[in-house]
N, C-alpha and C positions, 0 to 999 in steps of 0.2 A: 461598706467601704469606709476607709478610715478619713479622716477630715484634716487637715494641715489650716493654722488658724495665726496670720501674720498683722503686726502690731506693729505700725509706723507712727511715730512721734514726732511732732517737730512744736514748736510755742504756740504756733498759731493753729494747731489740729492734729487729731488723731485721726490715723484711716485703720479700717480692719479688713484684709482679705480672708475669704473663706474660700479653701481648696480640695477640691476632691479630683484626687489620680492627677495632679497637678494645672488641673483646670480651675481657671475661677469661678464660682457660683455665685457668689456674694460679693457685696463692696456696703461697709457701713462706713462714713464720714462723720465725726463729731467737731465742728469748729469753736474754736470760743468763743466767735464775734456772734455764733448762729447758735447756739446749743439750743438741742430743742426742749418741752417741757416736758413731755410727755411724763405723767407718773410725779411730776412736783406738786406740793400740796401748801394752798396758801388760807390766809387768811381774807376773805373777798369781802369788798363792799356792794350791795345791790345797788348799781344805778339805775333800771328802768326794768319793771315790770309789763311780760305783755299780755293780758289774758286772752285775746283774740287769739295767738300762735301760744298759747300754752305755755310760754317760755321767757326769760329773761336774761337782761347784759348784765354781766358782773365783771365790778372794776378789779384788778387782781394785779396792777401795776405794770400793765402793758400799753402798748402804742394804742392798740384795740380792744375794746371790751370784749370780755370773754361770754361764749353764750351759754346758756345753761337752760334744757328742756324739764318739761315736768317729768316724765318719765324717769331722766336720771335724778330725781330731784328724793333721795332716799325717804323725805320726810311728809312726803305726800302719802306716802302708801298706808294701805288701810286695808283691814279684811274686807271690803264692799268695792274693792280697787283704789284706781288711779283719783286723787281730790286735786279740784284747780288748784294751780299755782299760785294765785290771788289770794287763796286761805292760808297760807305758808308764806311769803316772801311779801316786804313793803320796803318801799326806796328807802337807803339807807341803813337797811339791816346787814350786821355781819354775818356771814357764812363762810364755813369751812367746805372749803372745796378741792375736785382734784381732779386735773388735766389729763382727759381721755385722749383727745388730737390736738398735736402742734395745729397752729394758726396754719393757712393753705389758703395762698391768693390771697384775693379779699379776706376771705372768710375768718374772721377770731378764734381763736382757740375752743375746741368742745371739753364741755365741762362737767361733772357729777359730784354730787352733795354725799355719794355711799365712798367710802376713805376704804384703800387697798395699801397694804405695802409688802410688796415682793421680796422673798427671799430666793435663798437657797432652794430648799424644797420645797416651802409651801408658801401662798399669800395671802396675808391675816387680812379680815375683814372686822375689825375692831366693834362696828356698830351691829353684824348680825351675825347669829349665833350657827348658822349654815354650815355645815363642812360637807365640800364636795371636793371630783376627783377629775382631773384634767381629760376632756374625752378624749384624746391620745392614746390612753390605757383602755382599750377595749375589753378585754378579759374581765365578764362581770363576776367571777370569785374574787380575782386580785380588787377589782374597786371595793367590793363590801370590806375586805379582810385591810387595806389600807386604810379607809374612813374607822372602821373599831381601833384599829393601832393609834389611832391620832385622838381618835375620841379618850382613851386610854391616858395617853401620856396629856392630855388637856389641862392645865391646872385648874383645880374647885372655883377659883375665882377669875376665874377668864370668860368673861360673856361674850367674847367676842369669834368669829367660825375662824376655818380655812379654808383654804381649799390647796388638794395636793396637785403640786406639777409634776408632770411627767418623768424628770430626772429624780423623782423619789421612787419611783418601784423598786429600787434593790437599797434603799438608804437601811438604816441600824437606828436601831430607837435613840441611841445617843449623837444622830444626828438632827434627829427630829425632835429631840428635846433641846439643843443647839439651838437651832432656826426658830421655835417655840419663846425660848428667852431671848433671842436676839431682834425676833420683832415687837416682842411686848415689851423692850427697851424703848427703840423707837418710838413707837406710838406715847408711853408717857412720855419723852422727853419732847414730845411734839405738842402734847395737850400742856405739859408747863410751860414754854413758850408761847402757846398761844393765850394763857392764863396772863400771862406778867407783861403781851404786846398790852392786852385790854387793863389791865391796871394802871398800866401808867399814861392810859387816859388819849390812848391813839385810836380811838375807836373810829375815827373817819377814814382813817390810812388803811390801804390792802399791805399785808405784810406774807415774806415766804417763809414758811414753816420747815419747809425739809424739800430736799432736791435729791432727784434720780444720780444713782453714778453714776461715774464717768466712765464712756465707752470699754474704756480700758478694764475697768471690774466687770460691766453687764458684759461683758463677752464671756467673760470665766461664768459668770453667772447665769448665764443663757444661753448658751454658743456650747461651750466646751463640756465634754462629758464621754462617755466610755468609748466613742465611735474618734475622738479628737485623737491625733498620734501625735503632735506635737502644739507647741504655739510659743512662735519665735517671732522675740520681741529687738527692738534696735535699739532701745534708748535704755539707760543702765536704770536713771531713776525710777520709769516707768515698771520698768521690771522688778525692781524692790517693791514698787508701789502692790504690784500683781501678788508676788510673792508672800506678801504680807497676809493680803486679802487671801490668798490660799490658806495658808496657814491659821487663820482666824476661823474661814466658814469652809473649806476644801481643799483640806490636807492631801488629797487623793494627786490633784491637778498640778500640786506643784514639781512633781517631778518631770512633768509634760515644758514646764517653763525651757525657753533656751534663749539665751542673748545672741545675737547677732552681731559678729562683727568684723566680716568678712569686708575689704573696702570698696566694694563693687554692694550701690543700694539696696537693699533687700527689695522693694517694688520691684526695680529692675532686672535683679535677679531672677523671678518669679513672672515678669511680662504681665505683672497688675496695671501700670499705670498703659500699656497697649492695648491691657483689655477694654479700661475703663475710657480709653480715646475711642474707640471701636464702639460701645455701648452708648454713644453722642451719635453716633453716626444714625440716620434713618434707616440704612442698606445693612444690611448681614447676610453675608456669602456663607454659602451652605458646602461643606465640601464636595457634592457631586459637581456642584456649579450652580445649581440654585439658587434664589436668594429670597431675601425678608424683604419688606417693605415697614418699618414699624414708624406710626405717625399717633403721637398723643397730643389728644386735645381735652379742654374743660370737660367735655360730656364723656367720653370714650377713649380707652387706646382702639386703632385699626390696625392690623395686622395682616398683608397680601403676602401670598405665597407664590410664587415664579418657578416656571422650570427653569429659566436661562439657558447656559448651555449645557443640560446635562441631556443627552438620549443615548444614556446607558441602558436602557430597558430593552425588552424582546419586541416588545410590540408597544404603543403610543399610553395603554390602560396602564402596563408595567411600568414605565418612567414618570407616569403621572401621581403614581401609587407610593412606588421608591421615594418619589421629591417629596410627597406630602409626608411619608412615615420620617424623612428625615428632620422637616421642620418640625412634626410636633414636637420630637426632642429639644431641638435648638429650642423653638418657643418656649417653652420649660424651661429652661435655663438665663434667656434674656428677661424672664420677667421676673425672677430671682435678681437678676444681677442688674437688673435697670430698676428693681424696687418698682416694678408700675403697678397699681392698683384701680381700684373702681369697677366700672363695665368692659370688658374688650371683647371684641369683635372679628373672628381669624376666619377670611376668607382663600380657604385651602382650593389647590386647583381641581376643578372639576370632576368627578370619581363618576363613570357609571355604573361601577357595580357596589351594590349595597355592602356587602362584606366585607369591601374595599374600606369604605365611611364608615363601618362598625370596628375596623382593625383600627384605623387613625384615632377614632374615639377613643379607645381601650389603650393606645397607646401615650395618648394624652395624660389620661385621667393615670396611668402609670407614672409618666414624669413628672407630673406635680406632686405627687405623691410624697418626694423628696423635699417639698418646701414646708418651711415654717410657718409663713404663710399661711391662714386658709385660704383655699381656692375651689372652688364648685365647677366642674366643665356641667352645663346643660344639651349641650345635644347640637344635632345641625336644626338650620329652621327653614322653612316651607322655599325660604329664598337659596339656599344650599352653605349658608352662612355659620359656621359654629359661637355661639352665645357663649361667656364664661366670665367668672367673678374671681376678684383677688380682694382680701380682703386690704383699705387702706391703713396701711398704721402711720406712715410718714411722708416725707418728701422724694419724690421718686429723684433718680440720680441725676436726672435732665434740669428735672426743677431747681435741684439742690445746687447743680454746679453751673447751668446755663441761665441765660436770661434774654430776654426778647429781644429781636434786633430793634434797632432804632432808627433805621431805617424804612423796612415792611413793616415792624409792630408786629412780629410775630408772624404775618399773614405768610412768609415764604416765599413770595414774590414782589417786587417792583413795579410802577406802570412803568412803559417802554418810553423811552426817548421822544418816539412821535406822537404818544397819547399827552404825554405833558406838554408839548408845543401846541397841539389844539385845543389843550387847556387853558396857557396862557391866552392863545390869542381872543377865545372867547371872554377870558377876562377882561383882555384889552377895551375890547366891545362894548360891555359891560361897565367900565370905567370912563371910556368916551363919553357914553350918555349922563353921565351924573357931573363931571368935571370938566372945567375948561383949561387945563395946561399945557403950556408950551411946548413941551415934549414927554414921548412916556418911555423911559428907560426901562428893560427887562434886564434881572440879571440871574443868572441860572448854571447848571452845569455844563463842563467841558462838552458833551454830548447834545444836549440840547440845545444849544449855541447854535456849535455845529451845523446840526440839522437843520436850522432857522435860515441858515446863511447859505445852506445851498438847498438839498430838494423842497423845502418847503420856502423859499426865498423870494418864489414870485408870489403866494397868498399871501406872506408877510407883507410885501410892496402893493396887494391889493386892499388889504387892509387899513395899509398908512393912506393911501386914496381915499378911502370909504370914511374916516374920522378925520381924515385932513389935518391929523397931524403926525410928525415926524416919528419913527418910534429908533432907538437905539439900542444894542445889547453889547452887554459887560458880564464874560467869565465871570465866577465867582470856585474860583480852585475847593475851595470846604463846602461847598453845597454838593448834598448828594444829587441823586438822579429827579427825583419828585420834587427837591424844594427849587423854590425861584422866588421872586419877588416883583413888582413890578411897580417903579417911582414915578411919581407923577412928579415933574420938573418943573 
C-alpha cells in the first residue's frame, strides 16, 4: 500500500505525518529547543569510572552525564570476550563516543565507544571490518549476493565494514559506490576535527564532532522509498532544503517532492493534528463501539480492551471475538503513532475458545508487521494476558508533548476535599502540642473551606475545644484542592 509522507515547518519545529490510505500511522516531532541526539558523535570526557556496574558516566556537554556500559565499550573486546572497563577507561580520559538513546526521565543519554554513520544505503562502521545485511531482507541468496557486491566495490584501503539497509536491495553499484564515498567523507572529516579539538589544547572540554539530520532529510533518508507516493512539504525553504538532499544522495525521491500551498493548513487538511489530540487521550473508540484503555507508565504500557456498546455478534463468544480482532489492529497502529515502547501488556476480553486466542495472535503479530519498529508479540500467559515488546528508540508522543500534572504529580488522581480537611485537622493537633499561639489560621481551597464550614463544622468547633484555641479559615482562590497551609498567629 502506498504511503503519503507530510512535512510541517514552522521556526520553532518540524512535525512529519506518515499516511497510509489516508490514515495516520505515524507522527515524528523534531523541535529545536528538544532535538534529540540520537546518532551524534562527540568528543567525551570520562568523569567517573564504575567497576562494580561495569560501566561509566561520560561528560559529553549535557545537563547529565552520559552513561556508557562495558559491553558497548568497542575497546574492550578481545578474542577471550568481554575485558573490565577498569582496563580501558580512567577519569579524565577522552573518548570518542556515540548516542545510542536520547536521555528519558532521569535517565542520561546511552552511549557506545563502536562509531556508526548512516547513509543512504548502507552504515559504515569505520572501526570494524564487518559487512552485514539488514535482517529485513530475508532471502538468503539476495543477503550473500548483496554482502559480495559491497565487498567488491569496497575501496583497498577502507578498513572499515558496513552494513546494507534494507532500501538497498534494488540499489545500482553506482549508488553504492555514492553512499561508499559519501561516508568515508564524513568519517575523515570527523577524525580532522577531532584531531585539531585536541591540538589546540582543549583536552578537558567534551566537544561535538557531527550531528544527525534534521528530521526533514532523515525522513527522505529513512521513511521514503518505493511504497512512498508522495511527500508534501509546506514550507518552500524546507523543500529546497529536501530537494537538494535528493538530488545529492536520491535522485529517484525527488520527483515525489510537492509544496503545499493550498491556504487551508496541510495538518489540518489531513486531520493530523486530531489524530495526534486523540493519541493524548487514554480512551480509543473502536468503530464497533468498543474501546481502548491505553495507560503508560515507568515499567510498562497496559493496554484493556472493552466491549462497550458493541453486541453486534450472534452469540456473546462472536462479539467478544469481533471486539478483540478489532483492537489488535487499532493496537497496532496506536503504538506506531504514540511511538510507545518497552514492555506492554494487552489484556484482550476474555476468549473461551482457543482458536479464538490463536486468530487474535496471528492477527497481531500481522499488524505489527507493518512497523519499523521491532516488536516481538510473545503469546498469552497463564493469567490470560498477552506479553509483547517494542523496541525503544525515543520519546514516546505522550512524553514528548505532555508533562506531569502539578497538581496529582502524575498520579491521575486528587485526595477529595474531605480527606484533606481531616488532614489539616490532624495537623492542627499535631501543632497544638508543640506551640502555644494565639490563634491558628488555616488557609486552603474554595472546596475545602467550604466543607470546614458546614458538614464537617461541628469537629472543626470540637477541635477548637480540645486545644482551646481559636482556629480561623481564609480562601486562598490559587491553591489547588490538596495544598493548604496552616499559620500559627
Amino acid at each position: 500500500m502506498k504511503e503519503d509522507i507530510l512535512v510541517n515547518t514552522t521556526p520553532q519545529e518540524v512535525r512529519v505525518a506518515v499516511l497510509l490510505q489516508g490514515s495516520v500511522q505515524e507522527v515524528h516531532i523534531d523541535r529545536e529547543a528538544t532535538r534529540g541526539l540520537v546518532g551524534n558523535i562527540y568528543l567525551g570526557i570520562v568523569s567517573r569510572v564504575l567497576p562494580g556496574m561495569q560501566s561509566a558516566f561520560i561528560d559529553i556537554g549535557l545537563e547529565r552525564a552520559a552513561f556508557l556500559h562495558v559491553a558497548d565499550l568497542w575497546q574492550s573486546r578481545s578474542n577471550s570476550g568481554i575485558l573490565p572497563i577498569e582496563k580501558h577507561l580512567y577519569e579524565g580520559q577522552q573518548l570518542l563516543v556515540q548516542v545510542l538513546k536520547d536521555p528519558i526521565g532521569t535517565k542520561g543519554a546511552r552511549l557506545t565507544s563502536q562509531i556508526s554513520i548512516a547513509g543512504r544505503l548502507l552504515v559504515y562502521l569505520p572501526q570494524d571490518p564487518h559487512v552485514g545485511v539488514s535482517q529485513r531482507i530475508a532471502n538468503d541468496a539476495e543477503r550473500a549476493q548483496l554482502r559480495e557486491r559491497l565487498k567488491a566495490l569496497k575501496p583497498a584501503d577502507d578498513n572499515g565494514g558496513y552494513i546494507i539497509r534494507t532500501m538497498a536491495e534494488s540499489a545500482r553499484d553506482e549508488e553504492f559506490g555514492a553512499d561508499i564515498a559519501y561516508l568515508r567523507r564524513r568519517w575523515e572529516q570527523l577524525l580532522a576535527d577531532s584531531q585539531a579539538h585536541a591540538s589546540a589544547g582543549r583536552h578537558k572540554s567534551p566537544k561535538q564532532l557531527y550531528a544527525e539530520l534534521g528530521l526533514a532529510q532523515r525522513i527522505l533518508r529513512d521513511l521514503a522509498g518505493a511504497n512512498t507516493q508522495s511527500i508534501v512539504v509546506d514550507d518552500r525553504v524546507t523543500m529546497d532544503d529536501m530537494r537538494q538532499f535528493c538530488q545529492t544522495y536520491m535522485p529517484a525521491l525527488e520527483q515525489k517532492l510537492r509544496l503545499h500551498e493550498a491556504e487551508r493548513p496541510l495538518f489540518d487538511l489531513n486531520s493530523v493534528d486530531n489524530e495526534i489530540t486523540k493519541a493524548l487521550s487514554r480512551r480509543v473508540d473502536l468503530k464497533s463501539g468498543g474501546y481502548l484503555i491505553i495507560d503508560q507508565t515507568e515499567a510498562m504500557t497496559t493496554i484493556d480492551v472493552n466491549t462497550g456498546g458493541f453486541v453486534g455478534g450472534r452469540n456473546f463468544d462472536d462479539t467478544v471475538f469481533k471486539t478483540n480482532l478489532e483492537a489488535a489492529q487499532s493496537i497496532a497502529r496506536q503504538l506506531r503513532l504514540r511511538n510507545i515502547g518497552g514492555i506492554i501488556i494487552i489484556d484482550f476480553i476474555d476468549m473461551s475458545l482457543a482458536e479464538h486466542r490463536d486468530h487474535i495472535l496471528a492477527e497481531l503479530r500481522k499488524a505489527i508487521q507493518r512497523d519499523r519498529t521491532k516488536a516481538t508479540v510473545n503469546g498469552f500467559t497463564s493469567l490470560g494476558l498477552v506479553e509483547m515488546t517494542r523496541k525503544r528508540t525515543r520519546e514516546s508522543l505522550a512524553h514528548l508533548l505532555c508533562e506531569a500534572c502539578e497538581v496529582c504529580s502524575g498520579r491521575g488522581a486528587v485526595r477529595t476535599a474531605r480527606t484533606v480537611c481531616y488532614e489539616i485537622m490532624r495537623e492542627v493537633q499535631r501543632e497544638a502540642r508543640q506551640f502555644n499561639p494565639r490563634e491558628f489560621r488555616i488557609l486552603a481551597s474554595q472546596n475545602v473551606i467550604d466543607l470546614l464550614l458546614d458538614e464537617e463544622s461541628q469537629h472543626l468547633a470540637m477541635l477548637g475545644d480540645a486545644i482551646g484555641k481559636p482556629i480561623s479559615l481564609h480562601v486562598e482562590t490559587l491553591y489547588h484542592q490538596e495544598q493548604y497551609d496552616i499559620v500559627l498567629m
